[in-house]
N, CA, C and O atoms as a Maestro MAE file, in Angstrom:
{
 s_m_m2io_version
 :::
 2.0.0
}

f_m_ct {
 s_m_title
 :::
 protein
 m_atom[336] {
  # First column is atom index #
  i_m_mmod_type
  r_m_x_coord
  r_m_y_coord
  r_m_z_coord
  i_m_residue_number
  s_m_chain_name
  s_m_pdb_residue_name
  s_m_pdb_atom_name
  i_m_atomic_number
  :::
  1 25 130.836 106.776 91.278 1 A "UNK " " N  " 7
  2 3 131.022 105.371 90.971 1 A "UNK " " CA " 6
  3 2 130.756 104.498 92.205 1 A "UNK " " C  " 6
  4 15 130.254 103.381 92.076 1 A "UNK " " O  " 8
  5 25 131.115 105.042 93.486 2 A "UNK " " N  " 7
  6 3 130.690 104.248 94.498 2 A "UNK " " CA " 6
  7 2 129.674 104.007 95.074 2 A "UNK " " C  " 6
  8 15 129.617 103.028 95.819 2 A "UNK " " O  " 8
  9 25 128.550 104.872 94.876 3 A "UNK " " N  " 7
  10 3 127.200 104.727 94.802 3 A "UNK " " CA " 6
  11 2 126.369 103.283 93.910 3 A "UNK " " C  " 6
  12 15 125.548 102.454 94.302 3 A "UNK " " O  " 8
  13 25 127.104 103.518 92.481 4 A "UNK " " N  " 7
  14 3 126.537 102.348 91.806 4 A "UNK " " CA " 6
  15 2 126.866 100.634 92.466 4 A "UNK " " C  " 6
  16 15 126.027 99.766 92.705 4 A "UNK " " O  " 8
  17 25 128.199 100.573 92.616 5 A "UNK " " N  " 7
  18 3 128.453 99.497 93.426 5 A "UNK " " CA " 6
  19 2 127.925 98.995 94.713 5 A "UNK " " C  " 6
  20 15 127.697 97.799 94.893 5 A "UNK " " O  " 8
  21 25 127.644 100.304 95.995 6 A "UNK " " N  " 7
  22 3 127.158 99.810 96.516 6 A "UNK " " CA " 6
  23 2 125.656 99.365 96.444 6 A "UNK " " C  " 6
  24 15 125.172 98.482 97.153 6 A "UNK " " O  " 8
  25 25 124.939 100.136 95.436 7 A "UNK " " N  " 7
  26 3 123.572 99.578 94.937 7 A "UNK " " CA " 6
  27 2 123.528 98.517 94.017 7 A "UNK " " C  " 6
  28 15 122.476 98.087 93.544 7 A "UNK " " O  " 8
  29 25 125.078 97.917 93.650 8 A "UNK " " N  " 7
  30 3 124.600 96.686 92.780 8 A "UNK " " CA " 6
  31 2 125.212 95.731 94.077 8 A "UNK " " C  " 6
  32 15 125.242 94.528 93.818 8 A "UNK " " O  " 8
  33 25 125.575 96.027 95.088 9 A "UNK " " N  " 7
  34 3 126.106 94.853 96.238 9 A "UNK " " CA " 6
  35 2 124.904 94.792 97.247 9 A "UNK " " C  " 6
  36 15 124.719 93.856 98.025 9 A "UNK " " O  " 8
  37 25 124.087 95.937 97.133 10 A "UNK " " N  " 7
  38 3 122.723 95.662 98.090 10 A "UNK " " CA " 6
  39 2 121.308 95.219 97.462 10 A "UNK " " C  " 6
  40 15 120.314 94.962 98.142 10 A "UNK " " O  " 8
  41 25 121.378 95.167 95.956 11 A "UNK " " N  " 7
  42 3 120.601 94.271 95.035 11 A "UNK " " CA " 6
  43 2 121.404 92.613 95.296 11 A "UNK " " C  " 6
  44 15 120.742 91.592 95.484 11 A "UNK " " O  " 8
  45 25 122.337 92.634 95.270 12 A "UNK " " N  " 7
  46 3 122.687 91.202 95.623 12 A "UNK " " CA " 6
  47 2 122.590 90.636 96.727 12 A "UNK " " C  " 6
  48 15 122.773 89.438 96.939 12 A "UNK " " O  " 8
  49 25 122.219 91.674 97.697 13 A "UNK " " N  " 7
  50 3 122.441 90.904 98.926 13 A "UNK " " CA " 6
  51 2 120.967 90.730 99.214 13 A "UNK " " C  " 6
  52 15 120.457 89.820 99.867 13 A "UNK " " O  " 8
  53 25 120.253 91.931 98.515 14 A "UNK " " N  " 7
  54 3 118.397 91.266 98.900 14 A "UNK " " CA " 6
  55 2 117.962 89.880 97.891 14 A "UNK " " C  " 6
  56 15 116.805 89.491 98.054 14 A "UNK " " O  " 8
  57 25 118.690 89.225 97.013 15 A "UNK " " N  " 7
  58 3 118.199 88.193 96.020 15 A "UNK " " CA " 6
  59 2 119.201 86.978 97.098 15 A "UNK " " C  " 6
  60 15 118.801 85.844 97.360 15 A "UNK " " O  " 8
  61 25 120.384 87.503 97.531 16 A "UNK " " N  " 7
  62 3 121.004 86.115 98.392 16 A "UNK " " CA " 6
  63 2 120.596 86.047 99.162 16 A "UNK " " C  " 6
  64 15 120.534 84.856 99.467 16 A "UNK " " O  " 8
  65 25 120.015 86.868 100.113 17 A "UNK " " N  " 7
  66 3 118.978 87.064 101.304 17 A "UNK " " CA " 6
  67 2 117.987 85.742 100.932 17 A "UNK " " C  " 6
  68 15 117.896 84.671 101.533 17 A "UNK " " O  " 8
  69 25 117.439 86.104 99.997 18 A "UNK " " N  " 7
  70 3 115.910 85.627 99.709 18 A "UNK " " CA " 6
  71 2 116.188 83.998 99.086 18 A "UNK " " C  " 6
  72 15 115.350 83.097 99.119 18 A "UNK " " O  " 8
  73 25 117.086 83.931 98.724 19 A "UNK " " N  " 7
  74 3 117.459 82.867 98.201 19 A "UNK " " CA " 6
  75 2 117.839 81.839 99.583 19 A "UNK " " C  " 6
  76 15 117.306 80.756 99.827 19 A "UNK " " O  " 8
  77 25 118.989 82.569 100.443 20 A "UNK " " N  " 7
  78 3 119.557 81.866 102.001 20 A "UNK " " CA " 6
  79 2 117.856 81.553 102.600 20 A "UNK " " C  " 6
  80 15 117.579 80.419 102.990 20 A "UNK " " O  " 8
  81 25 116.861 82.603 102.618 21 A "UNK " " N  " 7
  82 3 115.706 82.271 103.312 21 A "UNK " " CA " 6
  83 2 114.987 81.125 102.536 21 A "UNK " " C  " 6
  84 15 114.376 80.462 103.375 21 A "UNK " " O  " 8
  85 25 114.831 80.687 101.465 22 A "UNK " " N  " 7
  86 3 114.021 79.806 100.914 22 A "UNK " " CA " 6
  87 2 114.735 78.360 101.431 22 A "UNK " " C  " 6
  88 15 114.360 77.329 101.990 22 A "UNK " " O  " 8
  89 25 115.769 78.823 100.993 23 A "UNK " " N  " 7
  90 3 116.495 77.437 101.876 23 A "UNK " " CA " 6
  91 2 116.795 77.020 103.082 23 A "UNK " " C  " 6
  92 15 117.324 75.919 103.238 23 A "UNK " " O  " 8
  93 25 116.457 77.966 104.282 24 A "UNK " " N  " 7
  94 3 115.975 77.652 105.197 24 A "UNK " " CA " 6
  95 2 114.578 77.449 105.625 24 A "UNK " " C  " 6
  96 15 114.495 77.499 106.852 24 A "UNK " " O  " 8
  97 25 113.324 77.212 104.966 25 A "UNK " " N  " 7
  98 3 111.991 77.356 105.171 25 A "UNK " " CA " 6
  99 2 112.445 75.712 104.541 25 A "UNK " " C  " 6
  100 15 112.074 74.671 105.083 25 A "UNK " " O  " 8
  101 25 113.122 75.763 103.572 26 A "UNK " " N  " 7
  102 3 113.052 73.834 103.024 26 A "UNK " " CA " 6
  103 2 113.490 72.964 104.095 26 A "UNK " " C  " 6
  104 15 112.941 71.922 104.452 26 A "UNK " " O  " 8
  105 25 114.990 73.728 104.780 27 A "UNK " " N  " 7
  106 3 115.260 72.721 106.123 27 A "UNK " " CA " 6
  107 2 114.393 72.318 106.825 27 A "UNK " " C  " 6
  108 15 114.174 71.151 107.150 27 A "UNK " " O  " 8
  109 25 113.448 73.907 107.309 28 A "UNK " " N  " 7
  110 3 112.547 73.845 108.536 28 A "UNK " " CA " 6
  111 2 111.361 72.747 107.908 28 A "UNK " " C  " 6
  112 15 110.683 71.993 108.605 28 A "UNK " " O  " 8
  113 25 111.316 72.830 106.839 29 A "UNK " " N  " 7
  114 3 109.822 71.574 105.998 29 A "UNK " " CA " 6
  115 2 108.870 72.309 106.118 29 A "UNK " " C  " 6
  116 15 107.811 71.831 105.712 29 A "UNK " " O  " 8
  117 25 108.817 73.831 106.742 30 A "UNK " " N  " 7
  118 3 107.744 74.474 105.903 30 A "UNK " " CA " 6
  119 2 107.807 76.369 105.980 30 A "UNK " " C  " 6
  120 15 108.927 76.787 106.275 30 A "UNK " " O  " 8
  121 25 107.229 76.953 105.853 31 A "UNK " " N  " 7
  122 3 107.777 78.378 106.071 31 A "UNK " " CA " 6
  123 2 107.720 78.810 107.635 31 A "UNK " " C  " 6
  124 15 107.115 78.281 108.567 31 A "UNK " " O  " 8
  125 25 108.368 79.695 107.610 32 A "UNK " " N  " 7
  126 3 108.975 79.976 109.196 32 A "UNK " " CA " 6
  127 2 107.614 81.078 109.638 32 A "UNK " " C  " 6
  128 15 107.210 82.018 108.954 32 A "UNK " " O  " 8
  129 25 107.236 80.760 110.589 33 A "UNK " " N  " 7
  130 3 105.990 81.675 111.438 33 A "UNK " " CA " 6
  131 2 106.522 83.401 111.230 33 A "UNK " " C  " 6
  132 15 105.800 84.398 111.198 33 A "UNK " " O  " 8
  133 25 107.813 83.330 111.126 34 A "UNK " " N  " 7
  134 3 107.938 85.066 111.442 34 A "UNK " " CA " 6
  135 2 109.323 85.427 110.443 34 A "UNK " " C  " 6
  136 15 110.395 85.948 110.750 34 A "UNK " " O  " 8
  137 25 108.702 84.809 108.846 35 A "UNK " " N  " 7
  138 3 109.353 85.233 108.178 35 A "UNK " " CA " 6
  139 2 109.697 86.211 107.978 35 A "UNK " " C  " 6
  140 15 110.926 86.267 107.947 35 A "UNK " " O  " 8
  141 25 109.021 87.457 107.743 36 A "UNK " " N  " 7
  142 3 109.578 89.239 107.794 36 A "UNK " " CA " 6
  143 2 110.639 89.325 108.719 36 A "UNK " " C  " 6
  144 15 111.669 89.910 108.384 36 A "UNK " " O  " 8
  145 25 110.557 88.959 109.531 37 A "UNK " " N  " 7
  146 3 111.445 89.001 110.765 37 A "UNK " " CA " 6
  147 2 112.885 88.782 110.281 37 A "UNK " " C  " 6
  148 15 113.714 89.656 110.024 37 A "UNK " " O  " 8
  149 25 113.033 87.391 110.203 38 A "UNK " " N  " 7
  150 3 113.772 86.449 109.937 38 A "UNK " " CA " 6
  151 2 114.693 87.086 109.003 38 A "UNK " " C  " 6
  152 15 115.887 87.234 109.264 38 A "UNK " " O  " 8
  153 25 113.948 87.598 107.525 39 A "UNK " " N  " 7
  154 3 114.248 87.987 106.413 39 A "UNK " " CA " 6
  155 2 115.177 89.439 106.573 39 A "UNK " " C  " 6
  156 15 116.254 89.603 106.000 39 A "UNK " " O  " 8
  157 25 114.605 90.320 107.360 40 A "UNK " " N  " 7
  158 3 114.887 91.616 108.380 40 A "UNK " " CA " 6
  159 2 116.276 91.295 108.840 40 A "UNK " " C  " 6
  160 15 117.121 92.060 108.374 40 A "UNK " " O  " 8
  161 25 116.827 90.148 109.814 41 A "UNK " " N  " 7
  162 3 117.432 90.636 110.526 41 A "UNK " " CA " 6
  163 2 119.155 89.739 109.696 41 A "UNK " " C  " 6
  164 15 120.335 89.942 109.983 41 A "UNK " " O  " 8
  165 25 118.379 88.540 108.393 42 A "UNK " " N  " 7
  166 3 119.388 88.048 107.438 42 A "UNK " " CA " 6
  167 2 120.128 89.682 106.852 42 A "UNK " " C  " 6
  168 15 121.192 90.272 107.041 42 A "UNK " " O  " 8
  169 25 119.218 89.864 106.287 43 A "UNK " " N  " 7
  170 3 119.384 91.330 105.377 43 A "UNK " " CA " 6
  171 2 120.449 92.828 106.176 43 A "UNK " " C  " 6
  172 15 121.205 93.697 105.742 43 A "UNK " " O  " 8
  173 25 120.070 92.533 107.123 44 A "UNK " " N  " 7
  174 3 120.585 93.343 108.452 44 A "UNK " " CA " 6
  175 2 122.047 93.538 108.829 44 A "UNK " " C  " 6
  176 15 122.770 94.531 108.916 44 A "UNK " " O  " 8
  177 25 122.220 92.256 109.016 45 A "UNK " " N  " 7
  178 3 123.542 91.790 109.776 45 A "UNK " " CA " 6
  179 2 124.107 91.320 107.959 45 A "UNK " " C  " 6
  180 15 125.088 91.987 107.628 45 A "UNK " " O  " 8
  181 25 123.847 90.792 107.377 46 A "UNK " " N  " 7
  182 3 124.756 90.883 106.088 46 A "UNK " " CA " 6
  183 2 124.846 92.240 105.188 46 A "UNK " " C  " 6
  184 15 125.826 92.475 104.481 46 A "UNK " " O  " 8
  185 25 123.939 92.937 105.271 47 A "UNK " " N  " 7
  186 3 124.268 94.470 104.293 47 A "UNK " " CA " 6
  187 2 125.689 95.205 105.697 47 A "UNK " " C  " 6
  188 15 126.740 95.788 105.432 47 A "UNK " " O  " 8
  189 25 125.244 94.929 106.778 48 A "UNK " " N  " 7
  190 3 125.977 96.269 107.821 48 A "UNK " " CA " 6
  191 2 127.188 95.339 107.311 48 A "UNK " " C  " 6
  192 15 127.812 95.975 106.461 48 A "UNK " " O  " 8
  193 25 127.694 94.190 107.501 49 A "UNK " " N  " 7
  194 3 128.800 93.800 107.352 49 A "UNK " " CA " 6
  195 2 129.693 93.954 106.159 49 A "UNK " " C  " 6
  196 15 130.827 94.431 106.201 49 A "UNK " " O  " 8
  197 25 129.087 93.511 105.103 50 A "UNK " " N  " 7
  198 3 129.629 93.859 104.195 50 A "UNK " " CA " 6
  199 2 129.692 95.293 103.683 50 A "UNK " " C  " 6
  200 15 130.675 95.825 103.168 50 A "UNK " " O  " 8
  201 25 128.639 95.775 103.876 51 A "UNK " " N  " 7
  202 3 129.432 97.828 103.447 51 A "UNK " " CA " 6
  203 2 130.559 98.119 104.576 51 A "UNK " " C  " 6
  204 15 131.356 98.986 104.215 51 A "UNK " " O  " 8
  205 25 130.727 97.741 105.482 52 A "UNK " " N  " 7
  206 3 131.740 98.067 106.525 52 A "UNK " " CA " 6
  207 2 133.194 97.086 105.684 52 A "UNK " " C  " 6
  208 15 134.392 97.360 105.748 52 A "UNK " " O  " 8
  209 25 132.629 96.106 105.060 53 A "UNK " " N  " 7
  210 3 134.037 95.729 104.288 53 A "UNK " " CA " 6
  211 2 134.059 96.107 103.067 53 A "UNK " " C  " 6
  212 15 135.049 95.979 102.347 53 A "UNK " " O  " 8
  213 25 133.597 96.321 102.915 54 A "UNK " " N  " 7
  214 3 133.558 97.434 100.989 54 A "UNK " " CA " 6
  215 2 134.437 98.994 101.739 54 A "UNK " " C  " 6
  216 15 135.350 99.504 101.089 54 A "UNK " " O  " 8
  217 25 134.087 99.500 102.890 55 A "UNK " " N  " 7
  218 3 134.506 100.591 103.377 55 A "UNK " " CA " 6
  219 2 136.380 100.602 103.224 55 A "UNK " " C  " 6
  220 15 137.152 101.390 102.677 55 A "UNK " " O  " 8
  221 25 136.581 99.368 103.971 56 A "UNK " " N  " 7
  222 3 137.484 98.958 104.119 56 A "UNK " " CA " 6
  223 2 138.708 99.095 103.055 56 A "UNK " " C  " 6
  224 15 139.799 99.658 102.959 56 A "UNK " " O  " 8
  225 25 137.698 98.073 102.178 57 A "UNK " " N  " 7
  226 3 138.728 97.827 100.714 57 A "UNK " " CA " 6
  227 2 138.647 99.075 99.843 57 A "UNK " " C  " 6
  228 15 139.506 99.203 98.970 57 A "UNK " " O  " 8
  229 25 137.791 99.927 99.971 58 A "UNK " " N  " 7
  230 3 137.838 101.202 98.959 58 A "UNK " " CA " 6
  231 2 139.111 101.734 99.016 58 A "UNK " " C  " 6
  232 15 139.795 101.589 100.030 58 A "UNK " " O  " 8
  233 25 139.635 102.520 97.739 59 A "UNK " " N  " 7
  234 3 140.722 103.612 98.131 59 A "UNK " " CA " 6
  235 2 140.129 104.746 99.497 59 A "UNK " " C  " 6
  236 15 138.984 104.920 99.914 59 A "UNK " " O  " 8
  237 25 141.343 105.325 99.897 60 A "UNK " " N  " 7
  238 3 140.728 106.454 101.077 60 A "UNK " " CA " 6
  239 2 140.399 108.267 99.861 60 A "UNK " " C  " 6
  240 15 139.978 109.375 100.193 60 A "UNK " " O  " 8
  241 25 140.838 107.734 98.552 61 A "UNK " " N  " 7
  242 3 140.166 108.767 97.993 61 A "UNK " " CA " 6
  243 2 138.878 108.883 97.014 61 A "UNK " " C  " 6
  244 15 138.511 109.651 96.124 61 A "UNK " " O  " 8
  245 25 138.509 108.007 97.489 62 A "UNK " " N  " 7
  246 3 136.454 106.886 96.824 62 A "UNK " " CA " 6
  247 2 135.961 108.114 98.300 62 A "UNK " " C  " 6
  248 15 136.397 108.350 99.427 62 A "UNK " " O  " 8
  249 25 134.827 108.615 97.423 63 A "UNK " " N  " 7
  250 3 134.049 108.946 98.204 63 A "UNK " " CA " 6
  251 2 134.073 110.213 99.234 63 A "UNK " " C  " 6
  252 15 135.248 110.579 99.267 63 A "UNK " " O  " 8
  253 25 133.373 110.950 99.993 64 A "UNK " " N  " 7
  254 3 133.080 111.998 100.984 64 A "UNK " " CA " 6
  255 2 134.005 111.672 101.917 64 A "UNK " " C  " 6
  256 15 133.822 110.605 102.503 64 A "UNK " " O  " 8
  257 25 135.133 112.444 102.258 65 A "UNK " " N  " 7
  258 3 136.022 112.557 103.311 65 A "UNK " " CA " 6
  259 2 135.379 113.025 104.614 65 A "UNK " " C  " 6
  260 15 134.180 112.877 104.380 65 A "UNK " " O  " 8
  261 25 135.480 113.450 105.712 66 A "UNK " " N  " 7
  262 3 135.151 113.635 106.646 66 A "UNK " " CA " 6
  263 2 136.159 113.881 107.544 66 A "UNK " " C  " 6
  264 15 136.708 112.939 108.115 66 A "UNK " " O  " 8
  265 25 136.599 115.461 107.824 67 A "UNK " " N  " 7
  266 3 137.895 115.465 108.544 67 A "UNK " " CA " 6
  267 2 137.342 116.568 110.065 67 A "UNK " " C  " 6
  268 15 136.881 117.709 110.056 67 A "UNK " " O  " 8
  269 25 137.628 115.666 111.197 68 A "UNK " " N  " 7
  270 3 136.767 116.156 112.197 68 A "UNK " " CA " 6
  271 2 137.881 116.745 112.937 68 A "UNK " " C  " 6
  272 15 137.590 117.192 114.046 68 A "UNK " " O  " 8
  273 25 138.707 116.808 112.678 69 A "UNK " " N  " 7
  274 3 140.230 117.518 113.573 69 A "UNK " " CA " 6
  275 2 139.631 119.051 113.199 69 A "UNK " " C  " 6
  276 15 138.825 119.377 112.328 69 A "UNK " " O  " 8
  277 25 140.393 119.915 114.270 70 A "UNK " " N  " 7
  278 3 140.062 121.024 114.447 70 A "UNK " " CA " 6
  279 2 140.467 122.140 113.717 70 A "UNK " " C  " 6
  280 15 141.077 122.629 114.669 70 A "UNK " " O  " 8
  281 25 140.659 123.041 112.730 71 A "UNK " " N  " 7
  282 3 141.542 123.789 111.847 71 A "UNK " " CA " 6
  283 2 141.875 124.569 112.706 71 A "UNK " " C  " 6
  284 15 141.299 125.041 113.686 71 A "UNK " " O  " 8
  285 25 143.331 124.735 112.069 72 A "UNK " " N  " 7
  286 3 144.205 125.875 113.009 72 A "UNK " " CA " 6
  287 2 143.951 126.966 112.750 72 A "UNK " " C  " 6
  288 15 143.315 127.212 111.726 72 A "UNK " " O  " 8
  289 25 144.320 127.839 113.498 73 A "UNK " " N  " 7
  290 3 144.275 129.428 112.577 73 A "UNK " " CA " 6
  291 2 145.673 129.733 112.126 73 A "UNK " " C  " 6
  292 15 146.522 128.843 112.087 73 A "UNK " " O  " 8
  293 25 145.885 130.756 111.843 74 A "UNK " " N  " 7
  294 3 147.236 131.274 111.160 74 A "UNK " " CA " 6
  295 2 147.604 132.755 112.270 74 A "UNK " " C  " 6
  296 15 148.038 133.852 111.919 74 A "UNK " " O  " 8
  297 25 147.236 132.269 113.692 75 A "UNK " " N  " 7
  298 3 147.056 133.585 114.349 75 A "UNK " " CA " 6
  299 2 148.776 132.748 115.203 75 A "UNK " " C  " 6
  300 15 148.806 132.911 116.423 75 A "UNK " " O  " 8
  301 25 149.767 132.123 114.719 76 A "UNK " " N  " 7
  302 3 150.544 131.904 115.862 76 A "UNK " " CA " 6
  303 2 150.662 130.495 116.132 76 A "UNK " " C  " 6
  304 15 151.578 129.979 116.773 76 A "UNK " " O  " 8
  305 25 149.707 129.915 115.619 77 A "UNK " " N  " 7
  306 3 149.877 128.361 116.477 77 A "UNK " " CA " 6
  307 2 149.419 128.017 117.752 77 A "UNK " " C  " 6
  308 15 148.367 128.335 118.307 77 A "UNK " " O  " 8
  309 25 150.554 127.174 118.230 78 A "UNK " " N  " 7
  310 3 149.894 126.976 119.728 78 A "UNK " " CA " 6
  311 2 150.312 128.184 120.798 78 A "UNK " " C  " 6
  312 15 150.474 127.826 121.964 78 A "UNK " " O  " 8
  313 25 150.526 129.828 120.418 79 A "UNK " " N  " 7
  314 3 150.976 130.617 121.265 79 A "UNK " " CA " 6
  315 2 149.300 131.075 121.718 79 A "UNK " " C  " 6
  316 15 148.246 130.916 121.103 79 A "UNK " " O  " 8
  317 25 149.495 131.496 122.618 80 A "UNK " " N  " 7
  318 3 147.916 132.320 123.084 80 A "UNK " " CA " 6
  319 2 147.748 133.248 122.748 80 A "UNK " " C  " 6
  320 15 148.730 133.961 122.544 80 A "UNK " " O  " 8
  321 25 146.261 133.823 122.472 81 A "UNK " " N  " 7
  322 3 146.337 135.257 121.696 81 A "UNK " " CA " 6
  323 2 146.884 136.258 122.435 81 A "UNK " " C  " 6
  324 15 146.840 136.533 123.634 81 A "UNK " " O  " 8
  325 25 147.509 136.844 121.306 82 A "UNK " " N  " 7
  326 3 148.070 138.427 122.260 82 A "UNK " " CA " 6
  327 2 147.369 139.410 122.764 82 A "UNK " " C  " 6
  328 15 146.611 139.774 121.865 82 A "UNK " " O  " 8
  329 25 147.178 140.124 123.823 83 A "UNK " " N  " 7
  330 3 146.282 141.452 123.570 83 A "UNK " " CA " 6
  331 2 146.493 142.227 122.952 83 A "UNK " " C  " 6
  332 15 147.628 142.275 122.476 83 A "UNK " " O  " 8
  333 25 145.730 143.036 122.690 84 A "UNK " " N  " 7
  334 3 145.751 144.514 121.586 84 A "UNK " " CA " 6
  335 2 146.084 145.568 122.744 84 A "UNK " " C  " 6
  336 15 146.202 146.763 122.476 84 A "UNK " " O  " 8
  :::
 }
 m_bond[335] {
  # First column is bond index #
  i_m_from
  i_m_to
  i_m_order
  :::
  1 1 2 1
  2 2 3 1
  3 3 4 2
  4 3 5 1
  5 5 6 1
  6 6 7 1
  7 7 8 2
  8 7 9 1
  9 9 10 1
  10 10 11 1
  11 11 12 2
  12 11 13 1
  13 13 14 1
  14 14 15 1
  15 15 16 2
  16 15 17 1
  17 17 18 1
  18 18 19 1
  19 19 20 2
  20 19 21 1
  21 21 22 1
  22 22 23 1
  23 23 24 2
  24 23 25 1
  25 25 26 1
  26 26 27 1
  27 27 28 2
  28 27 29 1
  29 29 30 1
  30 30 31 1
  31 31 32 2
  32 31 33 1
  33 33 34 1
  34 34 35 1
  35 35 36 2
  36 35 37 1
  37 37 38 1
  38 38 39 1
  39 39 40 2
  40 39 41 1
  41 41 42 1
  42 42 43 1
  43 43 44 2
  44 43 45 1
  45 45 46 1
  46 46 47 1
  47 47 48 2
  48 47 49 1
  49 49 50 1
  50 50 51 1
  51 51 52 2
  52 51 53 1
  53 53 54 1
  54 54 55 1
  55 55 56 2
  56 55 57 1
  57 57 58 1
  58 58 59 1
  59 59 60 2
  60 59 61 1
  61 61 62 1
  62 62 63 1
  63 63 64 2
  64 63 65 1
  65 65 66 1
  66 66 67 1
  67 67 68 2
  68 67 69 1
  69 69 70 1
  70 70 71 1
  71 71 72 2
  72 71 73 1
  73 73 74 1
  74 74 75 1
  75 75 76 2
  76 75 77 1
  77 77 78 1
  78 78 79 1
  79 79 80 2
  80 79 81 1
  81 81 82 1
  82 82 83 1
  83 83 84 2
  84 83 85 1
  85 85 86 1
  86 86 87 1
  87 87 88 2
  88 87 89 1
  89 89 90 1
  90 90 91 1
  91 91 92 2
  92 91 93 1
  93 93 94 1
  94 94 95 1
  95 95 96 2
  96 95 97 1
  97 97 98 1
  98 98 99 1
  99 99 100 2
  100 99 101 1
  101 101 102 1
  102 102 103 1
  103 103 104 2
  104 103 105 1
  105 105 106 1
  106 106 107 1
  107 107 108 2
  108 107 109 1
  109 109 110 1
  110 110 111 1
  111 111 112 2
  112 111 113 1
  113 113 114 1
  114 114 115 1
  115 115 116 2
  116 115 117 1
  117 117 118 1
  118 118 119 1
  119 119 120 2
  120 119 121 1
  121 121 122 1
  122 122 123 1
  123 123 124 2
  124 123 125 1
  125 125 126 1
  126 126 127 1
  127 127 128 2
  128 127 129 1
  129 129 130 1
  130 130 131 1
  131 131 132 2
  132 131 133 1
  133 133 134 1
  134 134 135 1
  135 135 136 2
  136 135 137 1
  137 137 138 1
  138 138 139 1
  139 139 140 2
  140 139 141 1
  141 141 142 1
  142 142 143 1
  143 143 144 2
  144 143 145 1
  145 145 146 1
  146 146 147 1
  147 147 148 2
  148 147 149 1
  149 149 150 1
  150 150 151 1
  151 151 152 2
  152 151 153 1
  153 153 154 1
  154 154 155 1
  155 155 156 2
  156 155 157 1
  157 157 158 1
  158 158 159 1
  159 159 160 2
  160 159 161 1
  161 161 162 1
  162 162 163 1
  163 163 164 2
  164 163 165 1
  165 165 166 1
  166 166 167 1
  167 167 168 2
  168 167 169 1
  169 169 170 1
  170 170 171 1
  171 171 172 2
  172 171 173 1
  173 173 174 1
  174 174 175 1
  175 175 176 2
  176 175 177 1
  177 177 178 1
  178 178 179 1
  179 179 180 2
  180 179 181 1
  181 181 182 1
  182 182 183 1
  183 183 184 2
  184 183 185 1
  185 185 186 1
  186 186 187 1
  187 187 188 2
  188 187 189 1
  189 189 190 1
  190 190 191 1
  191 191 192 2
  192 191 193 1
  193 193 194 1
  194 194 195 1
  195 195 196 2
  196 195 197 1
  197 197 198 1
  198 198 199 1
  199 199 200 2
  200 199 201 1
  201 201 202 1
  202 202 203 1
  203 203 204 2
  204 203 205 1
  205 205 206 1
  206 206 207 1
  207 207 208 2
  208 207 209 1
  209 209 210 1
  210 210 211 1
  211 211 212 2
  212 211 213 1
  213 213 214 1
  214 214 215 1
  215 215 216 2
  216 215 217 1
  217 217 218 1
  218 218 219 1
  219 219 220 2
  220 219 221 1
  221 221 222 1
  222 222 223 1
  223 223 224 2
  224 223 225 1
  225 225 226 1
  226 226 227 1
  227 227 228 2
  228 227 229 1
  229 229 230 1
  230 230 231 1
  231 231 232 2
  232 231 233 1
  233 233 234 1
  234 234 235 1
  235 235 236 2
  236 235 237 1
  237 237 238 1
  238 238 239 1
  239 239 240 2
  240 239 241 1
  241 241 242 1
  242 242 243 1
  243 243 244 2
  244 243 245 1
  245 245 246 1
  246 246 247 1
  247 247 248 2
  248 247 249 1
  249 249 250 1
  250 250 251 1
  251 251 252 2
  252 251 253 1
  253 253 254 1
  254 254 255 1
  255 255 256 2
  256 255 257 1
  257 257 258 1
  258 258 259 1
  259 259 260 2
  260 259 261 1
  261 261 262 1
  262 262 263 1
  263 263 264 2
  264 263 265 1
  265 265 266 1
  266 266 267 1
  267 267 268 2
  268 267 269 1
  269 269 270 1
  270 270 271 1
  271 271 272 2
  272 271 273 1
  273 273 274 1
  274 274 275 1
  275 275 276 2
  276 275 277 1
  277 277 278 1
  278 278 279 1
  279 279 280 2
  280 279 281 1
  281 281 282 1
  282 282 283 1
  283 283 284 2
  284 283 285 1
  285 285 286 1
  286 286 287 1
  287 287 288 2
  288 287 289 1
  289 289 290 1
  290 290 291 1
  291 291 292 2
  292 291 293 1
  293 293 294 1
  294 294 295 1
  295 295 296 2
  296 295 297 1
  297 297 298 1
  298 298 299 1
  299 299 300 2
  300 299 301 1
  301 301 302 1
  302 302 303 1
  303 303 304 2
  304 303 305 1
  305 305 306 1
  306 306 307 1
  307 307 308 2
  308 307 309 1
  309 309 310 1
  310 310 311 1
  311 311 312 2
  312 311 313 1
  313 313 314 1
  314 314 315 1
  315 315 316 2
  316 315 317 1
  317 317 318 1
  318 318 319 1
  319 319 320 2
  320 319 321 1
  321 321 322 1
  322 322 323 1
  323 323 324 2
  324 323 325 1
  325 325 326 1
  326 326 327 1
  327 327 328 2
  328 327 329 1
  329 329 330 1
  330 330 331 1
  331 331 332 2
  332 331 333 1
  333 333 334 1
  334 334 335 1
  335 335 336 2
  :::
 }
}
């Protein structure tokens, strides 16, 4: 399910993108010399932001966990191994 959302929040953000850019080419009174650019770095800085707040607001059980702590063994804990 979180897949679909974030592909219906990054379809919205390339049509508000494009929409924020048209309306800045009307301020400027005509199109901007390095529109790709422009368009690039709108798209950029608003997709990273907002999936980092979609991250946020998700439950912590949405999605691929990622647990980088180290597993223990069952040899003892924190004692050092014994010799044989």
């Amino acid at each position: 399910m979180e897949i679909v959302l974030f592909t219906g929040v990054g379809v919205a953000l390339y049509l508000g993108c494009d929409r924020l850019l048209v309306f800045l080419e009307r301020l400027h009174g005509e199109p901007l010399p390095q529109r790709n650019i422009v368009f690039f770095v709108l798209i950029l800085v608003l997709s990273l932001s907002t999936f980092s707040f979609m991250r946020l607001l998700l439950p912590a059980d949405e999605g691929p966990q990622y647990n980088n702590q180290e597993q223990q063994t069952s040899d003892g804990g924190d004692q050092p191994p014994q010799p044989h």
